[in-house]
C-alpha positions as CSV (number, residue, x, y, z in Angstrom):
1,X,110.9,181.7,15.3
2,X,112.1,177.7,15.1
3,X,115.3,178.5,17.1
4,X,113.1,179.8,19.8
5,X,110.5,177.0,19.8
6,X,113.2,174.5,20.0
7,X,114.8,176.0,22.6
8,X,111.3,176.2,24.7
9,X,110.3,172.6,24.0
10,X,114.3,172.0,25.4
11,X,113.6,173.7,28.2
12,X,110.0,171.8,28.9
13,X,111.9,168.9,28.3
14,X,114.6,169.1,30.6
15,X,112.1,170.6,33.8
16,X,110.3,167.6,33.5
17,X,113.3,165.0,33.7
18,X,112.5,163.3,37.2
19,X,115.8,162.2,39.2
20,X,115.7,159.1,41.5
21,X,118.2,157.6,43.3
22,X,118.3,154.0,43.4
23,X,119.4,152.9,47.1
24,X,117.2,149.4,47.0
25,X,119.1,147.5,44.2
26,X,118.8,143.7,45.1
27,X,121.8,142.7,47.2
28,X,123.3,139.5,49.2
29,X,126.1,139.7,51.4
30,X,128.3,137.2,51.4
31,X,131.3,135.8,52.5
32,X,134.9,136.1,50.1
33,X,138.1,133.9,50.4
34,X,141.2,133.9,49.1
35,X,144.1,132.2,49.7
36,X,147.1,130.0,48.4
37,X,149.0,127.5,50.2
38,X,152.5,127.0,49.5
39,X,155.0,124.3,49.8
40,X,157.3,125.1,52.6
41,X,155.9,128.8,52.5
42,X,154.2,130.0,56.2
43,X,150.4,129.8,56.0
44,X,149.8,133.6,56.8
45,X,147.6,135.0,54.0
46,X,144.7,133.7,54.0
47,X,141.9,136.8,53.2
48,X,138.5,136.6,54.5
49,X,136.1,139.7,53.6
50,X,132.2,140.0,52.3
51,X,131.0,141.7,49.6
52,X,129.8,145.7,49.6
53,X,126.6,147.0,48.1
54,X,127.0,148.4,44.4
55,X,126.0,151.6,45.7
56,X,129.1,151.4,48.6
57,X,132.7,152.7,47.7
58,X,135.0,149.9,47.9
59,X,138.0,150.0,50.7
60,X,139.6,146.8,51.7
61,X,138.9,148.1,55.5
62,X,135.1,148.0,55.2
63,X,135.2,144.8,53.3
64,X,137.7,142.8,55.9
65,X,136.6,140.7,58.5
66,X,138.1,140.3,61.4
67,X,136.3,137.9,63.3
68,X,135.4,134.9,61.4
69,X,136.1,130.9,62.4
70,X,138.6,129.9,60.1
71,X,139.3,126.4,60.4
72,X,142.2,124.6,57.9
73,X,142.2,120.9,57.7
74,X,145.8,119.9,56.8
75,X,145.8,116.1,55.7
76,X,144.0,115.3,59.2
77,X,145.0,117.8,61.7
78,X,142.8,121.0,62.4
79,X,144.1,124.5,62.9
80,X,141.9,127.1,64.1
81,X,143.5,130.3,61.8
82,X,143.9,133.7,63.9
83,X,143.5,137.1,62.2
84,X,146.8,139.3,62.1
85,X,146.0,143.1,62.3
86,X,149.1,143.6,60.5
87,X,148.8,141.8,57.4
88,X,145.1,142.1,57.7
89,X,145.0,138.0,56.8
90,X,144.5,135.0,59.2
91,X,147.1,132.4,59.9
92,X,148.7,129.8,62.1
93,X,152.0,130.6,63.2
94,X,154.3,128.1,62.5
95,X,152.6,126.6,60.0
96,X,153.9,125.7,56.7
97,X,152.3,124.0,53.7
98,X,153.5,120.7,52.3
99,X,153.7,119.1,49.0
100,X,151.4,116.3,48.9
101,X,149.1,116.8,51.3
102,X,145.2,117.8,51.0
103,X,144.2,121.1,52.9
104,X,140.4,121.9,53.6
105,X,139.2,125.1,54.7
106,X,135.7,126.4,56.4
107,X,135.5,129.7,57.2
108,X,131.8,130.6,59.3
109,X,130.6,134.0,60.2
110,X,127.2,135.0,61.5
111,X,125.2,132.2,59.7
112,X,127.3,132.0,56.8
113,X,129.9,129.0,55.9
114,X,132.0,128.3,53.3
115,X,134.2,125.5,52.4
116,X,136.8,124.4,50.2
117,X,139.7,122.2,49.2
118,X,142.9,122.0,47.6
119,X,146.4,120.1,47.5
120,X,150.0,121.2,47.0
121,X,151.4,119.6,43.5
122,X,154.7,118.0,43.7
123,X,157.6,119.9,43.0
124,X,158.3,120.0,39.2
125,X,161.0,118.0,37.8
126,X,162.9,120.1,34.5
127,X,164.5,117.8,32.3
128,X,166.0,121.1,30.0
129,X,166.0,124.5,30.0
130,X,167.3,125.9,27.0
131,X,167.6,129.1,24.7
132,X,166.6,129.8,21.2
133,X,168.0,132.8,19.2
134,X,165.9,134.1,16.2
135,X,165.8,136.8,13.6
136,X,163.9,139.5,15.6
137,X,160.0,140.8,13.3
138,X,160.2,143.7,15.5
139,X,161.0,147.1,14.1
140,X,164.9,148.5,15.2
141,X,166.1,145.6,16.8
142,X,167.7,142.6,15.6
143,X,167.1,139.3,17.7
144,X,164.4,137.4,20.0
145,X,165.8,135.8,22.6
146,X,163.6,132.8,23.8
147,X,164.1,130.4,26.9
148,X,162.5,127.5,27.1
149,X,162.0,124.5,29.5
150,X,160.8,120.9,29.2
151,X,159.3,118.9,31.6
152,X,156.4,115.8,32.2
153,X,153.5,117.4,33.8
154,X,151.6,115.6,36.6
155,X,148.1,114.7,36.9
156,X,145.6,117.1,38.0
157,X,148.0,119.9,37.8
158,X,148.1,123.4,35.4
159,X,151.8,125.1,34.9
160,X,153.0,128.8,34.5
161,X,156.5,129.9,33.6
162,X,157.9,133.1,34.0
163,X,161.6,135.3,34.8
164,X,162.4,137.7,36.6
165,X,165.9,139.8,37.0
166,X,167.4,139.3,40.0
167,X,168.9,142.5,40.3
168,X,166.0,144.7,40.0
169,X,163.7,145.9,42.9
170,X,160.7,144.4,41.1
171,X,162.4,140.9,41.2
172,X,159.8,139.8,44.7
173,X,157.0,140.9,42.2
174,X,155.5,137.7,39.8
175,X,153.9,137.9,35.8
176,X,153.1,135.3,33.8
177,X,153.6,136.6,30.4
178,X,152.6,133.7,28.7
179,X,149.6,130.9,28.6
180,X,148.9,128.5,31.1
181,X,149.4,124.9,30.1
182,X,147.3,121.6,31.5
183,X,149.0,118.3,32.2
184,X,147.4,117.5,28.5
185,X,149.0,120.1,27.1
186,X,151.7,118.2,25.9
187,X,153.8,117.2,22.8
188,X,154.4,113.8,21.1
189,X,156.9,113.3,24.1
190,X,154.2,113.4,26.7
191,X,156.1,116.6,28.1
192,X,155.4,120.1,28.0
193,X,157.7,122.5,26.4
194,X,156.6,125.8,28.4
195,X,158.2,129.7,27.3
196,X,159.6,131.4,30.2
197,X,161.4,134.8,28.0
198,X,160.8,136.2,25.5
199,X,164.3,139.0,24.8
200,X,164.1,141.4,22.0
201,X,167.7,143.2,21.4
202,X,170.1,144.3,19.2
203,X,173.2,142.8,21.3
204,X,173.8,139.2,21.8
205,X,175.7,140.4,24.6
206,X,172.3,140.1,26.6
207,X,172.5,136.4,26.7
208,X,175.3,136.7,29.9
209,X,172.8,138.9,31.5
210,X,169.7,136.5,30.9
211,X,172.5,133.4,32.3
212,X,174.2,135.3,35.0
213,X,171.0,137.8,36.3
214,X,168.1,136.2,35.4
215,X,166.4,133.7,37.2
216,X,163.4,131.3,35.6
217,X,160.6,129.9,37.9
218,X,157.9,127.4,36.8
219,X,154.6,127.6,39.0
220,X,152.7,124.5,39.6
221,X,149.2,124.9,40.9
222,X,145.8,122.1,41.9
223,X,144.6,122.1,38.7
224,X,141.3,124.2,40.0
225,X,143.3,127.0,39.3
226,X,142.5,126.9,35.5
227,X,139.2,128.0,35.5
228,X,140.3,131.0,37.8
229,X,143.1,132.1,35.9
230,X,140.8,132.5,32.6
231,X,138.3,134.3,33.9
232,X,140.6,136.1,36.5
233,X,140.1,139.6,34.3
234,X,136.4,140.0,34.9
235,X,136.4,141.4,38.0
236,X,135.5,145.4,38.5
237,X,139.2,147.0,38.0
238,X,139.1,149.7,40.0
239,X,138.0,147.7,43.2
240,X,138.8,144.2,44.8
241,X,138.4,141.9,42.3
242,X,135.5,140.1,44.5
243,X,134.4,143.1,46.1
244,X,131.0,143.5,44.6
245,X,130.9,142.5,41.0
246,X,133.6,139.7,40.5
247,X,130.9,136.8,40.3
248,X,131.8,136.1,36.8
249,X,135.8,135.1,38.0
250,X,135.3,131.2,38.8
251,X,136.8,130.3,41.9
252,X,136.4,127.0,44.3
253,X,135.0,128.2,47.0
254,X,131.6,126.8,47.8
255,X,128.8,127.7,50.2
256,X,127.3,131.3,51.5
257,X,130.6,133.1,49.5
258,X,133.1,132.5,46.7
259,X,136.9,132.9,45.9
260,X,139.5,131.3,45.9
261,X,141.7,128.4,47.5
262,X,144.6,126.8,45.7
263,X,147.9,125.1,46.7
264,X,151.1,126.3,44.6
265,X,154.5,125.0,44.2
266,X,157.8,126.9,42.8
267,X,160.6,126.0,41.4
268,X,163.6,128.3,40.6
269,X,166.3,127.3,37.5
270,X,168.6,129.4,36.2
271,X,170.0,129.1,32.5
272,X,173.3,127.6,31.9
């Protein structure tokens, strides 16, 4: 007799559960950038979309837009950007950033406008890159292989170090497998001593492939790029990381939108 009153006060229950669809949640639009500019890289990526209602599925097509005033201010002379269907990204043809030099950006669409501004760091000076072979902690394998490099960081600038093996089809795709350091992050020395491997093996052998295959980069970005790179996780995963729930990633760009605007410098060493 309890079974059956249970399952009747269930089934009471559940016929009187009201369904409603939500389709008013409160909502902006607004504008997103990103883009980096590169020393002596073609400025040809620049990304301009808007954000999607929480209720809309994400698609890069339905977010992009195509016909927005992009205007890039670079130390004094103005370049109207124009959208490229191909890489789905506005650009100037010809254009190429430059170490040094201060770059502004407005994009404006409908009655929306947003601004922001960056520079491209110097190119990074190494004074050593170097290897350090330890007693490996990790179960069946002997050694850590660790390289190094040393260098005084500029003012205003933040630093990331990684490798990559130049034989491999992923060697055109970047990590950062380690922190990112500050111009204050420094030693003693004033310089910053920045991991770029880290090589777990049983054969010391590895070392000519880490000198001969390997190569090392150290990334340089306007120091702006800090707060981004912290917070760069907390975006929605399985959409763009702006698309409509990435307001807790901190970007630079200011005005009816947000994202991101950064100049970047490389450079390349190789382990001797």
């Amino acid at each position: 007799m309890r079974k059956i009153l249970i399952l009747i006060l269930t089934f009471i229950i559940i016929s009187c559960e009201e369904y409603v669809i939500v389709d008013d949640l409160p909502f902006v639009e607004t504008l997103v950038v990103q883009g980096i500019i590169q020393h002596n890289k073609n400025v040809d990526s620049i990304k301009i979309s808007r954000t999607l209602h929480p209720l809309r599925q994400y698609s890069e097509d339905s977010a992009l837009i195509i016909d927005a005033e992009a205007i890039l201010d670079a130390g004094g002379r103005i370049y109207r950007l124009i959208y490229d269907p191909k890489t789905k990204a506005y650009k100037f043809e010809g254009l190429k950033g430059i170490k040094g030099i201060e770059y502004k950006l407005t994009v404006k669409w409908k009655n929306y406008r947003t601004d922001a501004r960056t520079f491209i760091p110097d190119t990074t000076i190494i004074d050593s890159v170097y290897k350090v072979i330890q007693k490996s902690d990790e179960n069946n394998f002997n050694y850590t292989i660790k390289v190094y490099a040393r260098f005084k960081p500029r003012n205003n600038c933040v630093y990331l170090g990684g490798f990559y093996d130049n034989t491999s089809l992923d060697r055109f795709y970047k990590s950062y497998p380690f922190s990112i350091y500050r111009s204050s992050d420094t030693a003693k020395d004033g310089k910053i001593q920045i991991p770029l491997l880290e090589w777990i093996t049983n054969n010391l052998a590895d070392t000519i492939r880490l000198k001969n295959n390997f190569h090392y980069y150290i990334d340089v970005y306007d120091q702006q790029f800090y707060e981004y790179y912290l917070s760069r996780h907390q975006g929605e995963p399985t959409e763009d990381i702006f698309g409509t729930s990435g307001r807790n990633i901190k970007g630079n760009v200011t005005g009816n939108g947000f994202g991101i605007f950064y100049g970047k410098n490389e450079t390349i060493i190789k382990l001797k």
